[in-house]
N, C-alpha and C positions, 0 to 999 in steps of 0.2 A: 504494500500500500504506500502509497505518495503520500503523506501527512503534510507533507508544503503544501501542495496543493488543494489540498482540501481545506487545510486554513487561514488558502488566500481566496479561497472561493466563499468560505463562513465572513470574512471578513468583507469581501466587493461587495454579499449579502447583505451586509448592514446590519450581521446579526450576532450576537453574544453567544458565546460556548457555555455562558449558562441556559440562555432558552433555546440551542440545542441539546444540550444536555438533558434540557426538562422534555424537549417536545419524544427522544429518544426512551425517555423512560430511565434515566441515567443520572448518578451523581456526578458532580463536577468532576470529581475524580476518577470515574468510570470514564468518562468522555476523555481524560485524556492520559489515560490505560490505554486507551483504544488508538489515539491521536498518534503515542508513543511508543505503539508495538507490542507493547507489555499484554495486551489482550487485541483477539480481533472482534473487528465487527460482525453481527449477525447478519443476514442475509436481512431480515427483517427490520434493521436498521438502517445498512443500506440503499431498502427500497423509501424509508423515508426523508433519510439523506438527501438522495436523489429527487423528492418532491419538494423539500425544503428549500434547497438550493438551486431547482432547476437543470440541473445537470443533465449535458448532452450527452451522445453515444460518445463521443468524443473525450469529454471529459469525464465520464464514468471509466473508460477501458485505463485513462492515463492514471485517474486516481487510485481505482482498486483492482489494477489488475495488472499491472508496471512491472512489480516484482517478480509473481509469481510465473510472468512470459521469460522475462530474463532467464529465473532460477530454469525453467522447463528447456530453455535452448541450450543454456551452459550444460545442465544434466546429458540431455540429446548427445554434445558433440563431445564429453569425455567418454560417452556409452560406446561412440561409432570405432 
């Protein structure tokens, strides 16, 4: 997950990680457990995420889905 991204997008929102936080069903600190790696986000979080913020196909794949493409290519080509 892109945590930059997603906190410069909460932020263009005009909206505080506390009432993302709330709107998630999350404590402050859960939110940024999540923010910071230390936990992932649900699927079900995600989909709010992406209603909160508006979030394109575009910016959805860069935010949550970044790493896991990387980690699956680098795996791929130490496997070949």
């Amino acid at each position: 997950m892109n945590s930059q991204i997603l906190s410069e997008k909460i932020e263009e929102c005009k909206l505080s990680k506390n009432s993302i936080a709330e709107e998630l069903g999350l404590t402050r600190q859960g939110l940024y457990n999540k923010l910071n790696g230390v936990r992932e986000f649900k699927g079900s979080e995600i989909k709010k995420l992406i209603q909160l913020l508006g979030l394109s196909e575009h910016e959805q794949q860069a935010i949550f889905f970044a790493d896991d493409v990387g980690k699956n290519a680098n795996v791929s080509e130490t496997t070949l």
